[in-house]
RORO-621474 format. One record per residue: residue in one letter; x, y, z of N, C-alpha, C in turn. Coordinates in nm, 3 decimals, m for minus. Atoms other than C-alpha are relative to their C-alpha. Example, Ala and Ser with C-alpha at 12.3 -4.5 7.8 and 13.67 -1.06 7.14 Angstrom:
2
A  0.089  m0.119  0.000  1.230  m0.450  0.780  0.090  0.120  0.000
S  m0.082  m0.119  m0.006  1.367  m0.106  0.714  m0.077  0.109  0.073
***
This chain:
164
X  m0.018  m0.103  0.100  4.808  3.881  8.971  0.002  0.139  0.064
X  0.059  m0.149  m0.103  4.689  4.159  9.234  0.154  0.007  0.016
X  m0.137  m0.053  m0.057  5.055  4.138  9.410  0.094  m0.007  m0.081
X  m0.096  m0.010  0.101  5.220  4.107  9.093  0.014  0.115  m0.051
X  0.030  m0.143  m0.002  5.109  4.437  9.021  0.055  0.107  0.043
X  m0.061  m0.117  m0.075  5.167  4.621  9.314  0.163  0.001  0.030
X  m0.157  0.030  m0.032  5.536  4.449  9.336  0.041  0.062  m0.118
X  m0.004  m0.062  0.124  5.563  4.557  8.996  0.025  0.175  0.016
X  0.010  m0.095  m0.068  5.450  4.932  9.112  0.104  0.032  0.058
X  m0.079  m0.060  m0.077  5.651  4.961  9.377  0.180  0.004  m0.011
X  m0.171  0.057  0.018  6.008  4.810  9.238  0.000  0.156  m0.131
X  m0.015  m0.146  0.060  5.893  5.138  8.947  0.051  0.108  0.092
X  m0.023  m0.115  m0.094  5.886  5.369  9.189  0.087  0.060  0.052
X  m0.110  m0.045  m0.064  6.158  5.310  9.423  0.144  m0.019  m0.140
X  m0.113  0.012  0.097  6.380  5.243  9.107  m0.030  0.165  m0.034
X  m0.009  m0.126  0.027  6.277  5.597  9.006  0.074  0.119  0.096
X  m0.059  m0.073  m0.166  6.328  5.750  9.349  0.164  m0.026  m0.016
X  m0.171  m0.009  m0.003  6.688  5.605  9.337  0.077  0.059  m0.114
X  m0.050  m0.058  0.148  6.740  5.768  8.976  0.027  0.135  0.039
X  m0.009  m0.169  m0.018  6.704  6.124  9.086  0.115  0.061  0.090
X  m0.153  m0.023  m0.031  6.989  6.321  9.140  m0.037  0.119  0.133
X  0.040  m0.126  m0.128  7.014  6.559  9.486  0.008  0.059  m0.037
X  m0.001  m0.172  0.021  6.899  6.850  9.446  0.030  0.115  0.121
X  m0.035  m0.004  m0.097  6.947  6.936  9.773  0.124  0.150  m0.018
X  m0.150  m0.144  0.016  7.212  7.332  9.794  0.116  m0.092  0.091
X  m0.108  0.036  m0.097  7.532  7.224  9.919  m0.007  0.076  0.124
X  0.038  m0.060  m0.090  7.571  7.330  10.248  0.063  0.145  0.025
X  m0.063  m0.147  m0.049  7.834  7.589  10.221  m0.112  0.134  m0.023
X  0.063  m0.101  0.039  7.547  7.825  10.042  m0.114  0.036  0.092
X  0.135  m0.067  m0.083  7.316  7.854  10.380  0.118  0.100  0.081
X  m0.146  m0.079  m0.121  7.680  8.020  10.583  0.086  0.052  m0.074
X  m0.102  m0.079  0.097  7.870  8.300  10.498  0.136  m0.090  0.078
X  m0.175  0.056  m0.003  8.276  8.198  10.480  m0.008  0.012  0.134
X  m0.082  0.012  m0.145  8.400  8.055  10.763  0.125  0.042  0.047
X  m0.180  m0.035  m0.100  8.691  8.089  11.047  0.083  m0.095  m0.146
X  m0.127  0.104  0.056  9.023  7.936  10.846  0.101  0.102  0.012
X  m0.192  m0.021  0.016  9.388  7.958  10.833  0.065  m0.048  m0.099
X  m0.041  m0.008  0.089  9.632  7.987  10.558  0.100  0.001  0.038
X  m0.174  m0.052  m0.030  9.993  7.989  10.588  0.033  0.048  m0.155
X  m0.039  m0.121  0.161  10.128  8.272  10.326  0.163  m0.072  m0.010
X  m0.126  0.020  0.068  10.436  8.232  10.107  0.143  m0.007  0.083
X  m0.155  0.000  m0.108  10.685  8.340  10.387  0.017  m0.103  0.073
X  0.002  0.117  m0.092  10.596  7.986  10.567  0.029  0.036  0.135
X  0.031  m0.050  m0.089  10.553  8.182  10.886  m0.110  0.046  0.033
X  0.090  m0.095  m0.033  10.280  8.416  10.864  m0.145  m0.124  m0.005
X  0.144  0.081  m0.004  9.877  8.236  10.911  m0.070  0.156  m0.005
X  0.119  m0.149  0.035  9.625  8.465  10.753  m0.130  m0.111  m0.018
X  0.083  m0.003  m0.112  9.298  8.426  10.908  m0.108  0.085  m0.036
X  0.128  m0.099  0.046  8.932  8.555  10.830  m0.016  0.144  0.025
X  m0.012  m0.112  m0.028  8.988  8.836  11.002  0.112  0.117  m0.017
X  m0.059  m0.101  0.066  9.278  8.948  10.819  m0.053  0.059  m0.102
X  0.070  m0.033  0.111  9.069  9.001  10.531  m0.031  0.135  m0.031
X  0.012  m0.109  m0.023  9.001  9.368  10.471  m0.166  0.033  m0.013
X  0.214  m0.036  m0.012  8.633  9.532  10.570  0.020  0.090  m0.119
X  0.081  m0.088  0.079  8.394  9.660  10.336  0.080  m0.051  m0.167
X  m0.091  0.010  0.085  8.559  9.460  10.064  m0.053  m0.124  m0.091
X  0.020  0.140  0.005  8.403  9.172  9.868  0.141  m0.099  m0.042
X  m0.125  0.095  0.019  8.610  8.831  9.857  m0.020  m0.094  m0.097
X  m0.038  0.064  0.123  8.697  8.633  9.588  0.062  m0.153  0.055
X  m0.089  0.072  m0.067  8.823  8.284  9.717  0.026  m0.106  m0.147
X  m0.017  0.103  0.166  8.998  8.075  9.407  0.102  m0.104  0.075
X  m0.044  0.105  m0.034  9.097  7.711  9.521  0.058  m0.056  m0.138
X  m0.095  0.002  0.094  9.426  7.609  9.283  0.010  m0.078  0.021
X  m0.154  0.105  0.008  9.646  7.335  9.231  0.132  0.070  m0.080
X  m0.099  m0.031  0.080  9.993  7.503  9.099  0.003  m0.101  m0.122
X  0.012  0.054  0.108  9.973  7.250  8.852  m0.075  m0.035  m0.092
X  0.120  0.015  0.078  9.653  7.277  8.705  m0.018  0.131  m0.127
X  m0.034  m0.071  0.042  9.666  7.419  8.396  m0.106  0.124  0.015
X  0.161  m0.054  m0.043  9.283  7.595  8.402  0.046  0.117  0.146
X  m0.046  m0.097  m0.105  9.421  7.766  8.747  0.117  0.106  m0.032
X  m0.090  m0.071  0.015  9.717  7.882  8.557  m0.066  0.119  m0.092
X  0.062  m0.079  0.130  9.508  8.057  8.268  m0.109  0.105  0.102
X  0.079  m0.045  m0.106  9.244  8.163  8.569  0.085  0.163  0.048
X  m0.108  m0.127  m0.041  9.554  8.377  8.714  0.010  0.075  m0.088
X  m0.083  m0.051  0.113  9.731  8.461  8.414  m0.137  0.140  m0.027
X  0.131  m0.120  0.044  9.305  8.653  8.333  0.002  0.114  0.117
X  0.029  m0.118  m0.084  9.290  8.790  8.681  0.109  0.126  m0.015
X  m0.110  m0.122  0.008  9.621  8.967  8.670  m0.004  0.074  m0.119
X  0.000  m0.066  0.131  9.558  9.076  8.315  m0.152  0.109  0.008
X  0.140  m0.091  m0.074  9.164  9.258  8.464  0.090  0.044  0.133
X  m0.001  m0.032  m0.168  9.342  9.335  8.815  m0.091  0.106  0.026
X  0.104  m0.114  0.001  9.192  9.710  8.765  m0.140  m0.030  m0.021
X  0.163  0.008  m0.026  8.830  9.564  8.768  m0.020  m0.088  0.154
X  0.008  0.051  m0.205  8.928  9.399  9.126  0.018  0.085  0.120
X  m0.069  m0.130  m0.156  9.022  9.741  9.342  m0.129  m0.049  0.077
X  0.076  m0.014  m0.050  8.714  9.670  9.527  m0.060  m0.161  0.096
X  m0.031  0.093  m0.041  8.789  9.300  9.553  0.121  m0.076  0.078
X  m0.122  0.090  m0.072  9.023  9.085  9.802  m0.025  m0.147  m0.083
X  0.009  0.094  0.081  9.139  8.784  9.608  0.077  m0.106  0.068
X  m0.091  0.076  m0.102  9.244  8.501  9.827  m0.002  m0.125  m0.087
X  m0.087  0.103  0.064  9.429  8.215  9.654  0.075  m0.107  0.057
X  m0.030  0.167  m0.131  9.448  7.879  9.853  0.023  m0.131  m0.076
X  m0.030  0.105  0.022  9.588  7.558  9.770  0.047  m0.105  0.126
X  m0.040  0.094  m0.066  9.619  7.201  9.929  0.094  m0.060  m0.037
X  m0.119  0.073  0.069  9.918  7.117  9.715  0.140  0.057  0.077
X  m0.127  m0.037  m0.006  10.258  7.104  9.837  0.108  0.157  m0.012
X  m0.050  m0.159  m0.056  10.402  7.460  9.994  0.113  0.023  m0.101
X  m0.158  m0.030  0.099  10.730  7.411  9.751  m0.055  0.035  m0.111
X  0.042  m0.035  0.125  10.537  7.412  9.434  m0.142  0.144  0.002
X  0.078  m0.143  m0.023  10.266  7.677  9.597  0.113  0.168  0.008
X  m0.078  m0.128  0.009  10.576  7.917  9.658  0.084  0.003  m0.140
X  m0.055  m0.056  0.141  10.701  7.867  9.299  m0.087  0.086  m0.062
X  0.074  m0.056  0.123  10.387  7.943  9.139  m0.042  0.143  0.081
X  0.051  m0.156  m0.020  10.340  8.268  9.381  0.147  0.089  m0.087
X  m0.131  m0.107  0.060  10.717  8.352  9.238  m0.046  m0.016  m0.144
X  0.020  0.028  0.202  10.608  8.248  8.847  m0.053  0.139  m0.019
X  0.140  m0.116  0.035  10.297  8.510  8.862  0.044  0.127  0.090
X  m0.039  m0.064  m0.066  10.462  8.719  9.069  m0.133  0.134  0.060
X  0.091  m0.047  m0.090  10.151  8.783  9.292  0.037  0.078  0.099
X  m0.082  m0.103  m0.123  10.367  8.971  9.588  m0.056  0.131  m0.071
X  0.039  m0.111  0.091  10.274  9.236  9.317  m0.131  0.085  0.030
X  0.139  m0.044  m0.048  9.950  9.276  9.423  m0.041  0.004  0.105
X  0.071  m0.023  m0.124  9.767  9.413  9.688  m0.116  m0.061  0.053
X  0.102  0.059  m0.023  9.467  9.282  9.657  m0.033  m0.170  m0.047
X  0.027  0.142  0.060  9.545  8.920  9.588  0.111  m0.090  0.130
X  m0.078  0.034  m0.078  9.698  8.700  9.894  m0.009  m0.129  m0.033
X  0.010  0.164  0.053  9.778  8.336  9.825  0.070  m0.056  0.153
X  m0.033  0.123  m0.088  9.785  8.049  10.111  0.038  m0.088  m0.051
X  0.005  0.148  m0.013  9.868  7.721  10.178  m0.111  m0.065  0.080
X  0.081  0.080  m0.089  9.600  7.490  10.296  0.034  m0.137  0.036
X  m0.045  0.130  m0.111  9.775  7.251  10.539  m0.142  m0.161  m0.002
X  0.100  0.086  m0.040  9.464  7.082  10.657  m0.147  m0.002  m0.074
X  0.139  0.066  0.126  9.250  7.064  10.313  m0.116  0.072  0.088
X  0.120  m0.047  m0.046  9.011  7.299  10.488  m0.105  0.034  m0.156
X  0.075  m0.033  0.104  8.868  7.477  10.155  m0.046  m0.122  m0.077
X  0.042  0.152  0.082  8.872  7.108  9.943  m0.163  m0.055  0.114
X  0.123  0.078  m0.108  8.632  6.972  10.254  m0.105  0.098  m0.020
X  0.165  m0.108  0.044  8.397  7.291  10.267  m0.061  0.048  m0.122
X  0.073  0.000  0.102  8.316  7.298  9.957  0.031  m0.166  m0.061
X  m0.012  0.117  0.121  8.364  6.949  9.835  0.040  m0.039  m0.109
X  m0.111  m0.042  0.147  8.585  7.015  9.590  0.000  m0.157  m0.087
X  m0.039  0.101  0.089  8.572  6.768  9.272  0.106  0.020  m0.094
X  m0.066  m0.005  0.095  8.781  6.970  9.058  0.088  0.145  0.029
X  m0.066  m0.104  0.028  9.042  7.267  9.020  m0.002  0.086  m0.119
X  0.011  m0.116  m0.110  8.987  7.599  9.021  m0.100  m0.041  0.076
X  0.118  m0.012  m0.102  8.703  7.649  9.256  0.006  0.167  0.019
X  m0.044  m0.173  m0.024  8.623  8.006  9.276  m0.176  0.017  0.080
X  0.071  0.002  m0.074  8.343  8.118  9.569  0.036  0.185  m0.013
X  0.025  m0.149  0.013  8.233  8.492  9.547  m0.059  0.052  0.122
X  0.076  m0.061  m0.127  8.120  8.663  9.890  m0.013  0.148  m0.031
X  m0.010  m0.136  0.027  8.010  8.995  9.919  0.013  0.077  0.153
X  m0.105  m0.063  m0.081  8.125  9.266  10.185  m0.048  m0.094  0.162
X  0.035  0.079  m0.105  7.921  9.031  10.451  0.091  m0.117  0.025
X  m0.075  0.124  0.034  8.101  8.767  10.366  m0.132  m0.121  m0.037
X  0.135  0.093  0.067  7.770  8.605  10.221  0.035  0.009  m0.132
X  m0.006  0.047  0.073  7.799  8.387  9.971  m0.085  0.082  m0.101
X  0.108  m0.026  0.144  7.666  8.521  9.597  0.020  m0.060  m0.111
X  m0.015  0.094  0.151  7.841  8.283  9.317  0.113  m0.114  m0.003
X  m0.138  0.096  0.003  8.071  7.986  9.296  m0.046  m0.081  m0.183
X  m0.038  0.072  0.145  8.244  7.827  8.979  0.031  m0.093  0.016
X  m0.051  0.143  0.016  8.329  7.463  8.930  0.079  0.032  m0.124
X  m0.092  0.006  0.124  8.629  7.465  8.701  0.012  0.100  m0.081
X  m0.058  m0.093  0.029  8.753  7.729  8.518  m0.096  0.134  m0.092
X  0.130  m0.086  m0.011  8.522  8.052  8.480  0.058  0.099  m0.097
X  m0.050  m0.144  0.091  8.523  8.324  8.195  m0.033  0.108  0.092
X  0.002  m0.101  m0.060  8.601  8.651  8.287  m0.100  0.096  0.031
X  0.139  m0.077  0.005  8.270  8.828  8.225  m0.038  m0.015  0.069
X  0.063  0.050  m0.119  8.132  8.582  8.438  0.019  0.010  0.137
X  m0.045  m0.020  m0.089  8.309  8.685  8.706  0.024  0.138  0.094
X  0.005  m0.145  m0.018  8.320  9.037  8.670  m0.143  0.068  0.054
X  0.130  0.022  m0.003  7.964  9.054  8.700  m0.013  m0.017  0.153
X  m0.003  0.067  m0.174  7.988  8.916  9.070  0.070  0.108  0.085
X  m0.090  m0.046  m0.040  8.246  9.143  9.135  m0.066  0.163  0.020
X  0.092  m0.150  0.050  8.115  9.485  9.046  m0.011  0.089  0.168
***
């Protein structure tokens, strides 16, 4: 009856233990933004952490051109741009360069100064953050230290707020 008990006990326990969800920070939030490369719209140029402009916080919004949530995402930023002068807005996708250079011609981002859109060849952004879903939006400030990330598609307030 004694080891019926403690078998009892211990099958609670570790059944509990395996219930609990990680809490654990992902890792991107101990390191500000890393090195990466982007290839821009012209399918020549690679923009590079250190094109980024100083003294500037960054904005990084991970798309799919075909997601609608990323399209409505845009459609807000460009409709606030004047609450971003102070922000760089970098705009990366792992989807297919043909449908990434439509949707920079749809929104006609070239427009803006402070908004550069890549291609991510080698799924760098999806991997460092672990991407489950589209948008992804990661907020740094002029360090390039991390201060807010969104999972899936973020009201504007909420964002502005970060921005400031």
């Amino acid at each position: 009856m004694k080891h019926l008990l403690v078998f009892v006990t211990l099958l609670m326990v570790s059944g509990y233990s395996f219930a609990q969800k990680d809490s654990a920070a992902p890792v991107y939030t101990y390191f500000p933004l890393p090195q990466f490369s982007v290839l821009l719209p012209d399918s020549a140029t690679w923009y590079t952490k250190k094109d980024l402009p100083k003294n500037k916080k960054t904005l990084v919004l991970v798309f799919s051109p075909d997601c609608e949530h990323c399209q409505h995402e845009t459609e807000m930023i460009k409709a606030n741009i004047d609450k971003f002068k102070r922000t760089q807005i970098l705009m990366v996708t792992p989807i297919a360069f043909d449908k990434t250079r439509k949707f920079y011609d749809k929104y006609n981002l070239k427009d803006y100064k402070n908004i550069t859109v890549g291609y991510d060849p080698k799924f760098f952004f999806t991997g460092y953050f672990k991407l489950k879903m589209f948008p992804f939006i990661a907020i740094y400030d002029k360090k390039y230290e991390l201060i807010k990330t969104f999972e899936g598609a973020a009201k504007m307030d909420d964002l502005l707020e970060y921005v400031k």
